[in-house]
C-alpha positions in Angstrom: 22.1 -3.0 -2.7 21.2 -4.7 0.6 21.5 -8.1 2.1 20.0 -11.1 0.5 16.5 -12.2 0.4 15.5 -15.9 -0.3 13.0 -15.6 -2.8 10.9 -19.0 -2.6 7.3 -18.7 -3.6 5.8 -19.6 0.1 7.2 -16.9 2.4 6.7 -13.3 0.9 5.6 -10.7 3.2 4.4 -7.4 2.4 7.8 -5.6 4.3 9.4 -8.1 1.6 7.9 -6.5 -1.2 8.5 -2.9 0.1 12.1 -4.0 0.1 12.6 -5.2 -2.8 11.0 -2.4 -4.3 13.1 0.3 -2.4 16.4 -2.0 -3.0 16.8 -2.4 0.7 17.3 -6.0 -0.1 18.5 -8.4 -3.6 16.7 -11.2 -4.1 18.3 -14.7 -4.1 16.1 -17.8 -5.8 15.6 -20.6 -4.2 16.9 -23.6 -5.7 14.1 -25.8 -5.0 11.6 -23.6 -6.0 13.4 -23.1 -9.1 13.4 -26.7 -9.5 9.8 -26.9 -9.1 9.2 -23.6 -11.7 11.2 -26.3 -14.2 9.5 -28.7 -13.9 6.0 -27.2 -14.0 8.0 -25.9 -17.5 8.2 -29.0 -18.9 5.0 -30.3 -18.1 3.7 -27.0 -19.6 5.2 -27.9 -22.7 4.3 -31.5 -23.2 0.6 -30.8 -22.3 0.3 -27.9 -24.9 1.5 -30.5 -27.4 -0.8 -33.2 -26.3 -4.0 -30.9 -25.9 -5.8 -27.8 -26.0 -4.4 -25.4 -23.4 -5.9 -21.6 -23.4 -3.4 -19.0 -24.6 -0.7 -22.5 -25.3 -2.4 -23.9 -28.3 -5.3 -21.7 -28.6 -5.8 -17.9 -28.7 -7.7 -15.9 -25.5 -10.2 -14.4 -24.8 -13.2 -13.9 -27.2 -10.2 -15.9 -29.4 -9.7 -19.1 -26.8 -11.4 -21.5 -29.7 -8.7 -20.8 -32.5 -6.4 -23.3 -32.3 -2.2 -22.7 -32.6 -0.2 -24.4 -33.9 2.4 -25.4 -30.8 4.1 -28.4 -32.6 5.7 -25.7 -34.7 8.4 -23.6 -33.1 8.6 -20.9 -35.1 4.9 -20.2 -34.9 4.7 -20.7 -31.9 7.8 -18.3 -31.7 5.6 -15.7 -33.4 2.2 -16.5 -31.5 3.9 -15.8 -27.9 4.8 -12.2 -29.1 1.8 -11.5 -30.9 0.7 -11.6 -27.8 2.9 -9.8 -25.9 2.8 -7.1 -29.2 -0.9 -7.0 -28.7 -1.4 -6.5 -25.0 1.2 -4.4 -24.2 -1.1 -1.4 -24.8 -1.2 0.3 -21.3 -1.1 4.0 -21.4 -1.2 7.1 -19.2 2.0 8.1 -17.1 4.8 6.3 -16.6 4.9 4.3 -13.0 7.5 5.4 -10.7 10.7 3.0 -10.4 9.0 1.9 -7.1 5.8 0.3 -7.9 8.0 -1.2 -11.0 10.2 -3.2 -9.0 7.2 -3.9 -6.3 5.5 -6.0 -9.5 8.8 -6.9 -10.5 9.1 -8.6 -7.0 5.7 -9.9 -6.8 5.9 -11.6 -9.9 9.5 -13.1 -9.4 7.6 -14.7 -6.2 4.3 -16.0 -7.6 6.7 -17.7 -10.8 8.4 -19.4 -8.0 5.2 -20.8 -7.0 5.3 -23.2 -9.6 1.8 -22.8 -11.3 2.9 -20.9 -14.3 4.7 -22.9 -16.3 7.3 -20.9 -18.1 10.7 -20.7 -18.8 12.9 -20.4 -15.7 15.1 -18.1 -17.2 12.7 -15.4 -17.1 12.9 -15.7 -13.1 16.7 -15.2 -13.3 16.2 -12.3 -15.5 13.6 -10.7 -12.8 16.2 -11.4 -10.2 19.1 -9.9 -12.1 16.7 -6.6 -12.6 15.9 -6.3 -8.9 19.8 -6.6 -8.2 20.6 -4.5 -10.8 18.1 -1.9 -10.2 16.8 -1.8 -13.8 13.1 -1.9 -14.2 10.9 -1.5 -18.0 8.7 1.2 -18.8 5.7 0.3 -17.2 2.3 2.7 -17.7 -0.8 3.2 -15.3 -3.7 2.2 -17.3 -4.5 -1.0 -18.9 -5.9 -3.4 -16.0 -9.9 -3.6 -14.8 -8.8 -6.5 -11.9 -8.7 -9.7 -13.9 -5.1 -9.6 -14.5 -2.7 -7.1 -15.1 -1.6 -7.8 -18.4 -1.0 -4.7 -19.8 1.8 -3.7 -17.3 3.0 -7.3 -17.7 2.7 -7.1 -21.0 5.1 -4.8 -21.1 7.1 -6.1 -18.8 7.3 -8.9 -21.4 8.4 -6.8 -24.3 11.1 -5.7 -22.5 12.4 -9.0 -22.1 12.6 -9.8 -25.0 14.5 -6.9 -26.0 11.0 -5.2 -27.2 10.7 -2.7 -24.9 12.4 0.1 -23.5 14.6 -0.4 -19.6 15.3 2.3 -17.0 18.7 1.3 -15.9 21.0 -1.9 -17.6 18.6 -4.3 -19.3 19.0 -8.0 -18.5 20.0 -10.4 -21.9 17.3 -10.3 -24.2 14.8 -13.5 -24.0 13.6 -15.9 -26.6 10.1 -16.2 -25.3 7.5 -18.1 -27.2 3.5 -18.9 -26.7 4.6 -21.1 -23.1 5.7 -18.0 -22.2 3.5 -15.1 -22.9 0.4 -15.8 -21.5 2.0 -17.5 -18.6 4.1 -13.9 -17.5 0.8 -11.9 -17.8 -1.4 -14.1 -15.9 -1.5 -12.2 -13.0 -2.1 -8.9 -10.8 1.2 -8.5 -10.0 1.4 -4.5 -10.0 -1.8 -4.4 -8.0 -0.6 -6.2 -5.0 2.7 -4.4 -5.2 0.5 -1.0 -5.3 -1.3 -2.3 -2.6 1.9 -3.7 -0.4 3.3 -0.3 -0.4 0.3 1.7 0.1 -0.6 -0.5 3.2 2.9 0.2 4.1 2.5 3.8 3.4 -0.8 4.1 5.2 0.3 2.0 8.7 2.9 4.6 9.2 1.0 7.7 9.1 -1.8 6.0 10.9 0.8 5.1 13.7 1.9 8.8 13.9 -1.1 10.1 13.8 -2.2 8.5 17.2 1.3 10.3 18.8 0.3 13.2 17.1 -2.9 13.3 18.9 -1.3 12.3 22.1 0.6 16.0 21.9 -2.7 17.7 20.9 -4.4 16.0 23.7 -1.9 17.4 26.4 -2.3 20.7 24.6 -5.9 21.0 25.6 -5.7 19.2 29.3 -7.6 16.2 27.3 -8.4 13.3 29.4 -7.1 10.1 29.7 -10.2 8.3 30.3 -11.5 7.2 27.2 -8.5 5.3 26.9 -8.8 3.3 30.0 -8.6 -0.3 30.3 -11.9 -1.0 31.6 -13.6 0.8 28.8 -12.1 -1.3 25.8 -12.3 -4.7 27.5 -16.1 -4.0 27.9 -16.3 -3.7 24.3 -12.7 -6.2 23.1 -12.8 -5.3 19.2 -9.2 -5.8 18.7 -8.0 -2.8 17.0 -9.8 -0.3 19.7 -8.1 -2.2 22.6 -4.9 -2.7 20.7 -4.8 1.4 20.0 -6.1 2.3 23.7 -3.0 0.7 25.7 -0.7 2.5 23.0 -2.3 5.9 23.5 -1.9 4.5 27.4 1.8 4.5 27.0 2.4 6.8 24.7 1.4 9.2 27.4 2.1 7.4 30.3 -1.0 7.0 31.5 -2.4 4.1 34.1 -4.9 1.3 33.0 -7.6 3.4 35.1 -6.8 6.7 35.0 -9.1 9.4 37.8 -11.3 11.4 36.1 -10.1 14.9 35.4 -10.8 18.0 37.1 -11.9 20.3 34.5 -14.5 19.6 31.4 -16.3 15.6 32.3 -15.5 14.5 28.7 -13.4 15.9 25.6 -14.5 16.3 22.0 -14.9 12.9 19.6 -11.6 13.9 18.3 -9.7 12.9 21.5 -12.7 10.6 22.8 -13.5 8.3 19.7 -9.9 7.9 18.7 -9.6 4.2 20.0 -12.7 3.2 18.3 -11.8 4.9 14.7 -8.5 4.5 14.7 -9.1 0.5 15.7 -11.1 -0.3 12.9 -8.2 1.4 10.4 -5.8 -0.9 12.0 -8.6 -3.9 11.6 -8.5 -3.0 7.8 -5.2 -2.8 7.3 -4.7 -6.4 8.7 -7.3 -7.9 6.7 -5.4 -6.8 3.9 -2.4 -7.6 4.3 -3.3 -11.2 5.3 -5.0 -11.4 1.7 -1.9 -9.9 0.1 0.0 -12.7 1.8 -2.2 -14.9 0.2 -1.8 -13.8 -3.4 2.2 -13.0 -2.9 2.2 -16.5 -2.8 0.0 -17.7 -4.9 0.1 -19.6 -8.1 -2.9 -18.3 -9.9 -1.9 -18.3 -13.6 -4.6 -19.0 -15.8 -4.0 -22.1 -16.7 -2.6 -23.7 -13.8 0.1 -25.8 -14.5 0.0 -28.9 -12.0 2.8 -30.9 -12.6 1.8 -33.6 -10.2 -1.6 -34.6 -12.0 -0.1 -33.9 -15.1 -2.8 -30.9 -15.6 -3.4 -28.0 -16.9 -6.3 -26.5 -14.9 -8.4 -23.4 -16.6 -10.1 -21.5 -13.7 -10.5 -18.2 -12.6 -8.3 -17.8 -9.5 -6.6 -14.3 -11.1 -10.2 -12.7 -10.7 -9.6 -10.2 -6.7 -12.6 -9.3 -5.5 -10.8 -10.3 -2.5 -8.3 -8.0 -2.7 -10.9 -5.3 -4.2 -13.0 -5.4 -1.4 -9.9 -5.0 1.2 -8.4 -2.1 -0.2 -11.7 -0.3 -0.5 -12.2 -1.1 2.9 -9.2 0.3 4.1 -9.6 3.9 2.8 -12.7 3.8 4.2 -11.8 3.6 7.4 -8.7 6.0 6.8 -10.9 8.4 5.7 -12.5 8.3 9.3 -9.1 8.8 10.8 -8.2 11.8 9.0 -11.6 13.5 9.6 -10.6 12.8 13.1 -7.5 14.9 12.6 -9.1 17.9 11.2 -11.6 17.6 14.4 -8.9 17.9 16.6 -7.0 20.8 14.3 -10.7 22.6 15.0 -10.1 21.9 19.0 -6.8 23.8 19.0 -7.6 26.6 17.2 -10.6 26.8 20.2 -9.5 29.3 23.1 -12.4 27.6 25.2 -10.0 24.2 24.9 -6.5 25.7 25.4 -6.7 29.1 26.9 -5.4 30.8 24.3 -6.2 33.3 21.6 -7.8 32.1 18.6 -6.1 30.0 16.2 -3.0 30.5 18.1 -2.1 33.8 17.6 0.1 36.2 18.7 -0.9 39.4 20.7 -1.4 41.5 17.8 -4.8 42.7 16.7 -6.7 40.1 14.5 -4.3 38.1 14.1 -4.9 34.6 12.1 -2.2 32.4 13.2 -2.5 29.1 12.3 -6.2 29.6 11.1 -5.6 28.8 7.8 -3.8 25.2 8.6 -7.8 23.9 9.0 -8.6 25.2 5.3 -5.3 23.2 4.1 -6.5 20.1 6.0 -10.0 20.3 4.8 -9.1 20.4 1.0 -6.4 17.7 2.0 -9.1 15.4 3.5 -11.4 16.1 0.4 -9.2 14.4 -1.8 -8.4 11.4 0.8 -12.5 11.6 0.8 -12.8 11.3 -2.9 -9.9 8.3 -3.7 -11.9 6.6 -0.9 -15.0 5.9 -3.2 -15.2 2.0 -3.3 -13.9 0.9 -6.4 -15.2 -2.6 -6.6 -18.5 -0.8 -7.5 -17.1 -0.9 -10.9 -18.6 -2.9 -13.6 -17.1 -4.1 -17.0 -17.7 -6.6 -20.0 -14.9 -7.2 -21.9 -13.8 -9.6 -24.8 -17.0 -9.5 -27.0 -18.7 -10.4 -23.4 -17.0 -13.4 -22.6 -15.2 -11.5 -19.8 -18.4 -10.1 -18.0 -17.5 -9.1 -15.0 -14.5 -6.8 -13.2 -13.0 -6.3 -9.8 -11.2 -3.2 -10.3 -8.5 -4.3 -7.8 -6.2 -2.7 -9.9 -8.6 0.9 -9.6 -8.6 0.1 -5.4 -4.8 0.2 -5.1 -3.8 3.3 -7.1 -6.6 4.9 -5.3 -5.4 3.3 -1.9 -1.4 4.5 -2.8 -3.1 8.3 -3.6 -4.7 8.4 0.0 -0.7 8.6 1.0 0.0 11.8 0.2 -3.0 14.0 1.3 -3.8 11.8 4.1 0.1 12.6 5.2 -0.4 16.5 4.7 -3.9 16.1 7.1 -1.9 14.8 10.1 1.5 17.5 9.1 -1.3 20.2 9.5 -1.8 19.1 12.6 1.1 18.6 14.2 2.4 22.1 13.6 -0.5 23.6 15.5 -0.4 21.1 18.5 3.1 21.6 18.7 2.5 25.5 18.6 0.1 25.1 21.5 2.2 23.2 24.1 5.1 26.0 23.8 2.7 29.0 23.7 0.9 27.0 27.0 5.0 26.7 28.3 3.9 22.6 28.3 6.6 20.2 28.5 5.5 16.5 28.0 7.6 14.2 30.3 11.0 13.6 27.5 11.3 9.6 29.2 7.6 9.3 27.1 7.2 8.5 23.8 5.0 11.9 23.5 8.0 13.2 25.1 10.5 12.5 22.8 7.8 13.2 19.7 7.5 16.5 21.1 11.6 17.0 21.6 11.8 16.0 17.7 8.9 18.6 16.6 10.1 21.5 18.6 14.2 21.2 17.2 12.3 21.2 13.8 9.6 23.5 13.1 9.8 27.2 13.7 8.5 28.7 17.0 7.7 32.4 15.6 3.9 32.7 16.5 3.7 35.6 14.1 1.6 35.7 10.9 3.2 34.1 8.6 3.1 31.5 5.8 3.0 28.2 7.2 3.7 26.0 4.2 7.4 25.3 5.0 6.2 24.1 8.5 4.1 21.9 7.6 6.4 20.0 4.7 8.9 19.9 7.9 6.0 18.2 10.3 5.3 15.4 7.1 9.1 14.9 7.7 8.7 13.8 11.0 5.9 11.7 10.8 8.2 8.3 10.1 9.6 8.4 12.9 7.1 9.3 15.0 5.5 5.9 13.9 8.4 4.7 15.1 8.3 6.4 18.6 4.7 5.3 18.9 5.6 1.4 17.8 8.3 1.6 20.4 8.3 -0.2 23.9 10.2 2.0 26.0 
């Protein structure tokens, strides 16, 4: 386990979340916020006794007018894991330990917040499961983007000793009806999906642009469409920001002279700037509303110690976060179809003057031909995951919930774009990398293209010869982390 991480309800980032989930770091509570968690705890308490508060002293849902009985312990003892018993019906696979801990971590957070109002032992128990590296048996399906509380559900079985742990479960707890509703108010595992997918996807977007630096030197590309002048004509942000990285990725000056050869290249060296751009936009966007909800104390009821209030609202409902997500694969899918463009350059003996698809000097031969039939069925399922899920409608609750974000749809789609989106760019890198050594092309090693091209040639395999081409490509994924790395890099 790692170094320390205050944990205090204000400051979570998404490289927070990734960390806890990976156990780079163990989490450490902040005493004031655990102060504050306390007393939003007793406040919870006193108001459920003195009033009606949703899922304290009533049901929820279609069953929010039935009134419990919260003067009574034992029933209320019995009401708190009713409900727990009752929602803890998600189903499909089993989550891997990663996206566990990240709504482990989430959740640990957004408690710390003060707005939920339940017993602060629960927070030490989260904390004592991210240090220990134990995490319940969490499954995919049960949330529609109006609170995860199937996953959470279960998460709340398993503490109180319901519920089955991975690893050394933390002491059981007695939770009651303060309790339950109050731990599954939330869409914990969706933002955690969604930190690490954004996490996933900023890499591979990063290495991607160095990957097409080495393509772009393997076809005498031009530096031009990456020239100062063009992107402060037209400043959005992203373009500009990716434009003087492409600049010194490859060394290239702020006006670069026109080159000899063809006037312009294909979109898949030209347009990069302006696609990749907006998939940097998106990503932003995002994780400025994930910051938001990290932090945020948006149980349902809020518990508001300072008025004395319990406030019923509807702050758990992420279109926000819905409409991010979606967003983002829509502009990855751009970037990958980029890829495969440039993939379709290199296998072009017009572009690199060499045979076609990079074959050896035997008859007919197919060399890396078959790389572009790999990308494409790669890029049709980034393609399909990228279909907006906040299109989704639901009523729910004998109609009383009438409306869904699907959030929680957005960022299992968003963490599937990962892998094939990561196999589109490993395609590619294989055949640029072929091309600069059949071309004899060395890219300056004080570059960062350099170095990325240093890295890909130690790894992959330099037989030219027909061949299966599925071990060089799981090799190329390998590299694409630190290629990020190189492209993130400053000298």
């Amino acid at each position: 386990m790692g170094r320390g991480m205050r944990v205090d309800g204000k400051g979570m980032g998404v490289g927070d979340v990734v960390g806890l989930a990976h156990a780079r770091v163990r989490p450490v509570a902040d005493p004031a916020a655990l102060a504050r968690a306390t007393t939003a705890w007793h406040t919870a308490r006193q108001l459920a006794l003195s009033g009606r508060v949703y899922g304290r002293s009533t049901g929820v849902g279609a069953n929010r007018d039935h009134h419990v009985p919260a003067d009574d312990d034992d029933a209320a003892t019995r009401h708190g894991l009713r409900l727990l018993r009752s929602h803890a019906g998600a189903v499909g696979a089993e989550l891997p330990a990663c996206e566990v801990r990240a709504m482990l971590a989430v959740r640990l957070n957004q408690l710390l917040a003060g707005g939920a109002g339940l017993r602060p032992s629960v927070i030490t128990a989260l904390c004592a499961a991210l240090e220990s590296g134990a995490h319940p048996v969490v499954h995919e399906f049960g949330s529609v983007g109006t609170g995860d509380i199937a996953a959470l559900a279960q998460l709340g079985l398993a503490l109180a000793g319901e519920h089955p742990w991975r690893g050394a479960a933390p002491a059981p707890q007695p939770l009651d009806n303060n309790d339950a509703l109050a731990l599954i108010s939330s869409n914990a595992l969706s933002c955690g999906q969604a930190a690490l997918a954004v996490t996933g996807l900023r890499t591979l977007v990063r290495a991607a642009e160095l990957v097409a630096a080495l393509s772009l030197l393997a076809v005498d590309g031009s530096y031009e469409a990456y020239a100062e002048p063009v992107h402060a004509a037209r400043p959005h942000p992203g373009s500009y920001a990716v434009a003087h990285r492409m600049r010194r990725i490859l060394g290239a000056p702020d006006r670069p002279t026109p080159p000899l050869g063809r006037i312009q290249d294909p979109y898949g060296f030209r347009c990069l700037p302006q696609i990749h751009g907006p998939a940097h936009d998106a990503a932003d966007a995002l994780e400025r509303t994930l910051t938001v909800e990290l932090n945020a104390a948006a149980e349902n009821p809020l518990i508001h110690p300072g008025d004395r209030a319990a406030y019923h609202h509807g702050g758990f409902y992420l279109a926000q976060l819905a409409l991010d997500l979606d967003h983002l694969r829509l502009a990855l899918t751009q970037t990958a179809r980029l890829s495969t463009s440039r993939l379709a350059a290199l296998n072009e003996p017009a572009y690199t003057r060499l045979r076609p698809f990079l074959a050896d000097a035997e008859p007919a031969s197919s060399g890396v031909m078959i790389l572009e039939y790999a990308a494409g069925a790669a890029l049709g399922d980034v393609r399909a995951f990228s279909a907006p899920a906040s299109l989704g409608h639901a009523v729910l609750s004998r109609g009383v919930e009438e409306q869904a974000s699907f959030a929680s749809l957005a960022a299992r789609q968003t963490l599937r774009v990962v892998e094939p989106f990561r196999l589109v760019i490993g395609c590619e890198l294989v055949a640029a990398t072929r091309a600069l050594r059949l071309r004899d092309l060395h890219p300056d090693p004080g570059l960062p293209v350099g170095r990325a091209f240093a890295l890909a040639a130690a790894l992959l395999d330099d037989d030219a010869s027909d061949r299966p081409l599925t071990d060089d490509v799981t090799a190329a994924v390998s590299l694409l982390e630190p290629f990020a790395a190189l492209a993130e890099a400053r000298t």
